[in-house]
C-alpha positions in Angstrom: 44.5 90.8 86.4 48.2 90.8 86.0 48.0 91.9 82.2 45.5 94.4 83.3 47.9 95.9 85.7 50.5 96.3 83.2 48.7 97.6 80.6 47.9 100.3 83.6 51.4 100.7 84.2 52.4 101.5 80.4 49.8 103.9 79.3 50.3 105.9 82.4 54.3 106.6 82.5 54.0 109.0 79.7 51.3 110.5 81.7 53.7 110.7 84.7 56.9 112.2 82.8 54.2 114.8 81.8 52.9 115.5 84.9 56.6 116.0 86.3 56.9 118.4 83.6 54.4 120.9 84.1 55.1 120.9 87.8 59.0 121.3 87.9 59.0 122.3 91.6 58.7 118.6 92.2 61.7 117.5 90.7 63.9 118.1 93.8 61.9 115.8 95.9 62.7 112.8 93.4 65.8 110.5 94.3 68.6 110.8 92.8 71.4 107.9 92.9 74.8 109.1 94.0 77.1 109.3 92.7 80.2 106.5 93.4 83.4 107.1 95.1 85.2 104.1 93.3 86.5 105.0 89.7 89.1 103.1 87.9 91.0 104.4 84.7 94.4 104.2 82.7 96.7 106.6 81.4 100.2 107.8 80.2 103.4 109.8 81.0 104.5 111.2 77.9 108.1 112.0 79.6 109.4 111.8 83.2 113.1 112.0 84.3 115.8 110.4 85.7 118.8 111.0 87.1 120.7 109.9 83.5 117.9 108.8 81.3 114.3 109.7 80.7 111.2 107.4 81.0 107.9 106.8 79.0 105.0 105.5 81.0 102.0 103.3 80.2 99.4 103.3 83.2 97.5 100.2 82.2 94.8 100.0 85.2 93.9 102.3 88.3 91.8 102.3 90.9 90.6 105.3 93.1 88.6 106.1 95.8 87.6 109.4 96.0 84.9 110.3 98.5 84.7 114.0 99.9 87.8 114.8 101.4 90.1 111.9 100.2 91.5 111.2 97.0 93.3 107.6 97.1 94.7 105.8 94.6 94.7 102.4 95.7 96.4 100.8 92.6 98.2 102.2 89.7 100.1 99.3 88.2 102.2 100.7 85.3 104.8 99.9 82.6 107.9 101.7 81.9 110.5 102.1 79.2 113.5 104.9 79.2 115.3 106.4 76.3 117.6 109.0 75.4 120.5 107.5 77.8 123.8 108.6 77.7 124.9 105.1 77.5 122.7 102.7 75.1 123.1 99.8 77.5 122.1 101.5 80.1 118.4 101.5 78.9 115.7 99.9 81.4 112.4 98.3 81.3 110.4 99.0 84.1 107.3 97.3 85.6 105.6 98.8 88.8 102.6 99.6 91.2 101.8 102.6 93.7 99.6 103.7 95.8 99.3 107.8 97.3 96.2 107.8 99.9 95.9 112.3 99.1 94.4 115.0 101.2 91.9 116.7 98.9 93.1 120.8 100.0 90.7 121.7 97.3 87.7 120.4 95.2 90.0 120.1 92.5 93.4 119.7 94.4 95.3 117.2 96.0 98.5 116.1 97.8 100.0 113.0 99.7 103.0 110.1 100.3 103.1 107.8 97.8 104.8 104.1 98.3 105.2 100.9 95.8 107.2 98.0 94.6 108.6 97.7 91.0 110.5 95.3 88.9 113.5 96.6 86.8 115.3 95.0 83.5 118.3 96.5 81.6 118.4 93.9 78.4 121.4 95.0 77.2 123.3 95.0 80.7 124.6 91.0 81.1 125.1 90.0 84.6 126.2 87.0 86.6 125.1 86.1 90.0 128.0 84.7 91.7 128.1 83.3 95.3 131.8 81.0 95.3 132.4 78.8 94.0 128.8 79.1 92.4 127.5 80.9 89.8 124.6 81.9 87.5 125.0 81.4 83.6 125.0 85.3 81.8 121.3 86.9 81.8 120.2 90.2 81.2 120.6 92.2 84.6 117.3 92.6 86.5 116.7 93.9 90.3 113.4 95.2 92.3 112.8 97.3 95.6 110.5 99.6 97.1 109.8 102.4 95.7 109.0 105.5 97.7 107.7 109.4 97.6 104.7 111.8 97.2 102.2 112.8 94.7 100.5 116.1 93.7 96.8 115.7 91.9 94.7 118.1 89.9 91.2 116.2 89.2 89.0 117.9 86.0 85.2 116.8 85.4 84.5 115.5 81.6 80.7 115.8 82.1 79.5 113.4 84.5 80.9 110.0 84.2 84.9 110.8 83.2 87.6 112.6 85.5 90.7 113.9 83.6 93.0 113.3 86.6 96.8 114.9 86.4 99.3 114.0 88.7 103.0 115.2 89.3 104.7 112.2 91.0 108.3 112.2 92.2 109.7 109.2 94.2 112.6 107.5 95.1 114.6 104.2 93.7 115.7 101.7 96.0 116.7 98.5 94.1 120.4 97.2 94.4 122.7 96.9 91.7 125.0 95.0 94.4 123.3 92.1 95.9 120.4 89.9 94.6 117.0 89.1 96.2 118.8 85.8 97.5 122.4 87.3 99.0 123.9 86.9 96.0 126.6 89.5 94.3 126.2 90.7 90.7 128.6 90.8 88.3 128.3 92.2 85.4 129.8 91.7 81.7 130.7 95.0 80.8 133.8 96.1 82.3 133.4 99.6 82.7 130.0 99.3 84.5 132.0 96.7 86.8 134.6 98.8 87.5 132.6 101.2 88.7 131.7 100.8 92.2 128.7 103.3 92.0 127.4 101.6 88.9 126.1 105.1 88.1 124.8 104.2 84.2 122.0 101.9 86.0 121.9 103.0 89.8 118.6 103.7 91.5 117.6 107.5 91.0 115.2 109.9 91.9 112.1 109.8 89.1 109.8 112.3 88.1 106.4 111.3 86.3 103.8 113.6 84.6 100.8 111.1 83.9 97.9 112.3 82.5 94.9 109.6 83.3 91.2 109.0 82.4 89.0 107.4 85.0 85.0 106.8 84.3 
């Protein structure tokens, strides 16, 4: 019996796609799966700027959900490198992760705050960490602290299962070049950058990204 009803079953779906053919009125009354709100993605920032240096950006994962009226990105976890400094020690590597929760204004179009965390490295920059009549041996400087902003998004359909998603992000540094994690003071090997009390080669700026991301 149980063969008998599969054998049923097979020779009559091509019957069935037929049918639906001929009567293409019909179509709208069969269900359709949704389409999800949750994407995830990567992308890059060919260029973005800071206050002394520029910035090349590696968006390695995303996450987004984007139901009617909301665009969120609820993770963007990225890697950074900068170039082009007027100093050559004062260039940075950069790890970090955002999230901007965006009004959708328009279909397409989208705006909101945008708030993270990220990790920062100058490898050419040697720095002590000195709390008398201690002290660290000489590593390559390295701070973190919140980082802070908005974000702009313009979201493109690539047929039905890819976004092209473009996003003008500016945001604000906050890590110290002072004072350490733990309450301890920096002090650093070159004697230029610690004579400067603004430490302006590798002081927190204001960043703008450009980052082009594809999300399926």
């Amino acid at each position: 019996m149980r063969a008998y009803v599969l054998l049923l079953l097979f020779l009559t779906t091509p019957l069935r796609a037929d049918f639906i053919d001929d009567h293409p009125n019909l179509k709208k009354h069969i269900h359709v799966e949704p389409r999800s709100n949750l994407w995830v993605g990567f992308g890059v920032s060919p260029v973005g700027f800071l206050e002394n240096r520029t910035l090349h950006v590696l968006s390695a994962f995303q996450f987004h959900w984007m139901p009617r009226y909301l665009d969120w990105e609820v993770i963007n976890v990225s890697l950074g490198l900068t170039s082009f400094s007027k100093e050559n020690f004062a260039k940075a590597r950069d790890f970090f992760f955002r999230s901007s929760p965006k009004l959708r204004i328009l279909e397409f179009l989208s705006f909101g705050p945008m708030v993270g965390y990220e990790y920062i490295s100058f490898p050419d920059v040697g720095a002590r960490q000195v709390s008398a009549p201690f002290q660290t041996p000489l590593e390559p400087f390295s701070s973190k602290g919140i980082i802070y902003g908005g974000e702009v998004s313009e979201v493109f359909h690539l047929g039905a299962a890819y976004y092209l998603k473009v996003s003008e992000v500016f945001y604000r540094q906050t890590y110290s070049t002072t004072t350490a994690s733990n309450g301890w003071q920096f002090v650093f090997d070159q004697p230029d950058l610690q004579n400067d009390p603004d430490h302006k080669s590798i002081r927190p700026s204001y960043v703008f990204l450009l980052e082009f991301s594809l999300l399926f």
